[in-house]
N, C-alpha and C positions, 0 to 999 in steps of 0.2 A: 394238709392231707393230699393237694393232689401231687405236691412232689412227692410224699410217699410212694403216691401211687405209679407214678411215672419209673420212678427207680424200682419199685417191684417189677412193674413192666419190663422194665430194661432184664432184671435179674434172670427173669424169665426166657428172654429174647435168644434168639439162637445169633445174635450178631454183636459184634465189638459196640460197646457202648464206649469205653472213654478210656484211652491209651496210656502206659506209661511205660517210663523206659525199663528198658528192662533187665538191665543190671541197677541194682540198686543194697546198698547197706544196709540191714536188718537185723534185730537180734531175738530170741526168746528165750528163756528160763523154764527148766525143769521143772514142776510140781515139786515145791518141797516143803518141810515143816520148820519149826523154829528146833533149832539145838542139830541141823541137819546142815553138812555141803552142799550150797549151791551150785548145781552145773547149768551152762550157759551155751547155746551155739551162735555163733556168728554168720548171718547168712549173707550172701555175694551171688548174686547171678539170678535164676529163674524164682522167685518166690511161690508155693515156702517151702520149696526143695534145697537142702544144704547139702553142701557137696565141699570135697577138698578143694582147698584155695591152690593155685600154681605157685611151685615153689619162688616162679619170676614175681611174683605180686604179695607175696607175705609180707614185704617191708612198707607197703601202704597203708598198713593197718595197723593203729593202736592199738596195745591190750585191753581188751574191757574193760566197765568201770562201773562200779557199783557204788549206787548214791545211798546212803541210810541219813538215820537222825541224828547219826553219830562222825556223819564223816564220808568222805570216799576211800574202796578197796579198792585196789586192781586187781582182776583177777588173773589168773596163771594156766598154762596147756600143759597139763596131764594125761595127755591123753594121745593116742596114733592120730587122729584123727585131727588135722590143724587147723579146723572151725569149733572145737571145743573148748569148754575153757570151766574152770573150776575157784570157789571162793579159794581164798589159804585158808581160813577155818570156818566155821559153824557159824550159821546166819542166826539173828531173832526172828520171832515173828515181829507182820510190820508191813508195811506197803512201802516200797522203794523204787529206784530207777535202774534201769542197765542202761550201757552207755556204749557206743558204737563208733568209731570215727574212722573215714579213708581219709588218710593225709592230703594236702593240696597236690597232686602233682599235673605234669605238661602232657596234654595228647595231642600229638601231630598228624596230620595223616597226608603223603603223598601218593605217587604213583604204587609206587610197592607196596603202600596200606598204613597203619598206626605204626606209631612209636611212642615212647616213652621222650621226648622231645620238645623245645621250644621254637618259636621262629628263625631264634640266633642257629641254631643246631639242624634246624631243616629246613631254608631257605627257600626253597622249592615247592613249603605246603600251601595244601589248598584250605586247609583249615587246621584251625588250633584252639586248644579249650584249657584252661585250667579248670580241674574236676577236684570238686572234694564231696563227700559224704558225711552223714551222722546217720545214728539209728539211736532209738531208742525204745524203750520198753518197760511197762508197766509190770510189775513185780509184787505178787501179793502172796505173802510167806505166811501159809497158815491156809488154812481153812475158812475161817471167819474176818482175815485182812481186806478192810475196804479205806481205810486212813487215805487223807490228801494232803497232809502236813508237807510231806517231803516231792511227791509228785505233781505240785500244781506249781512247785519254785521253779522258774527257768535254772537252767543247768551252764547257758552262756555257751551253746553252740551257738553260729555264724547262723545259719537258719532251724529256727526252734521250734517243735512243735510241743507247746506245753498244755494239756489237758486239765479243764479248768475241776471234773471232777474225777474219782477213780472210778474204771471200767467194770469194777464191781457191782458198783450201785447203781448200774445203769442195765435194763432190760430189751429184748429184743424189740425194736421198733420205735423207743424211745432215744430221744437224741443228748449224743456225747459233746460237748460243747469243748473244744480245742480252740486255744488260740494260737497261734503262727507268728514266730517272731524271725526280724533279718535286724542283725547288728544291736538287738538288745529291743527294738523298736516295732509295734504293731504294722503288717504286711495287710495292709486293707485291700479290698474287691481283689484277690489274690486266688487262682484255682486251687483246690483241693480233691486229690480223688482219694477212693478207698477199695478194698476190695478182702475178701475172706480165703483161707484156704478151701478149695474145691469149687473157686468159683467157676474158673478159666482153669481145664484139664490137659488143655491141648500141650504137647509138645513144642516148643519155641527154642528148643537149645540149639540146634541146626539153624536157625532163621534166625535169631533175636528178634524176631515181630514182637512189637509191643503186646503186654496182656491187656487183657479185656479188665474194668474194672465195676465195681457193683455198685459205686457211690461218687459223685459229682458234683461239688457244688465251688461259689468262691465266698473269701472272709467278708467280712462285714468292714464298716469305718474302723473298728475296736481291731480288727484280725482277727476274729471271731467267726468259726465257722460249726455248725453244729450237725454233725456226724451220724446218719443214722442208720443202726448196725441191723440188715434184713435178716439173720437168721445168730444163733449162737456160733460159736464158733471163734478161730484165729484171726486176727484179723491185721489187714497193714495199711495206714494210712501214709499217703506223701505227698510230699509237696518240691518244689524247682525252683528257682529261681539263678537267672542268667544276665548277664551282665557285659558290656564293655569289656576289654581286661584293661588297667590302667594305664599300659605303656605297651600301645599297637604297633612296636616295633619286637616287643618280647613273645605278646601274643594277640590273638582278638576277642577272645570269653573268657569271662570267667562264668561257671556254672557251678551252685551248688545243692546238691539232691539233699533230703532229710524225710526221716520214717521215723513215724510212731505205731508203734504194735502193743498190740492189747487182747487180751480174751474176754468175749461177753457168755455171758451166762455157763462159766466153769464149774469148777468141784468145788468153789469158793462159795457156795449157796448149797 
């Protein structure tokens, strides 16, 4: 109760409680029914405002990927819009995954600023990262879809946030138990933050300042960390993790970001 309370407090606070970065990978799914096209946006940059991806960065990103009980789809851009994305055909109802991934690639930064680059290729950086992303998202087709068969499996992204039940069955103030995986394997006493649309309103796109986030905690021995959503609403969980890079003559990080997005208390009740 009194971390509850403490995180209301914060929710409340006219001050940054707990920072994250602020480009980050994220996806969510349209309200839809079974025997219905699922549409999909793919988010990049200020969460949870989606915006066109620049044509220099569309090749970082896989197509979506939708996990059912039957299999994985990829889904396809139909649309002007190239953070959109749509099934090929008609979904069931069902509780499934969406699937989000920024390729591994090299950020260098020297005097002049980023590149797309290694240490071999900018000799002269003051730093270098290997960046990758995932996102992912909880998916409940139908009305009455609260199923954990297919969403509590790891999916074998590099850093995994796997949700041990669906976001469905979980109510405002009661806690969503995620567990956090690196390389297949529990990320223990590991931070965790979270945050809802409309938490943090401010404008950041000029600044990239970190947003402000609504929830703070780290995993357990297990990677277990238990999630507790202040109000209904959208909502984006993430987690970091950064690294050495293996051969400090190519680069010096690797860093790799991952989101799990979810809705508590939707049209699904």
């Amino acid at each position: 109760m009194k971390k509850f309370a403490l995180l209301m407090a914060c929710a409340a606070a006219s001050v940054l409680c707990v920072p994250a970065k602020a480009h980050r990978v994220w996806v969510q799914a349209d309200h839809v029914h079974g025997g219905e096209v699922l549409r999909a946006n793919l988010g990049y940059g200020e969460f949870p405002k989606f915006e066109p991806i620049a044509k220099t960065r569309t090749d970082l990103f896989a197509p979506l990927t939708l996990v059912t009980d039957k299999g994985k789809q990829t889904l396809v851009q139909k649309d002007a819009k190239n953070y959109r994305y749509q099934s090929k055909s008609p979904v069931q109802e069902g509780s499934f995954l969406l699937l989000a991934e920024y390729k591994p690639t090299f950020w260098s930064k020297n005097g002049a600023g980023w590149q797309r680059q290694n240490l071999m290729q900018m000799p002269d950086a003051s730093y270098c990262e290997q960046t990758r992303m995932y996102g992912k998202a909880v998916v409940n087709v139908g009305h009455d879809s609260a199923d954990t068969a297919v969403i509590t499996r790891p999916v074998g992204q590099l850093l995994e946030m796997v949700p041990l039940d669906n976001p469905a069955n979980v109510h405002v103030g009661e806690p969503l138990a995620v567990r956090v995986l690196y390389r297949g394997e529990p990320l223990a006493n590991h931070p965790v933050s979270a945050t809802f649309a409309g938490f943090d309103v401010s404008d950041r796109s000029h600044t990239h300042k970190e947003s402000a986030q609504a929830f703070f905690d780290t995993t357990n021995d297990d990677g277990v960390v238990h999630i507790i959503p202040l109000r209904q609403g959208f909502w984006q969980a993430s987690v970091k993790y950064k690294i050495d890079f293996h051969d400090p003559k190519l680069c010096q990080h690797e860093a790799t970001y991952s989101t799990l997005t979810f809705d508590i208390g939707g049209h699904h009740h």
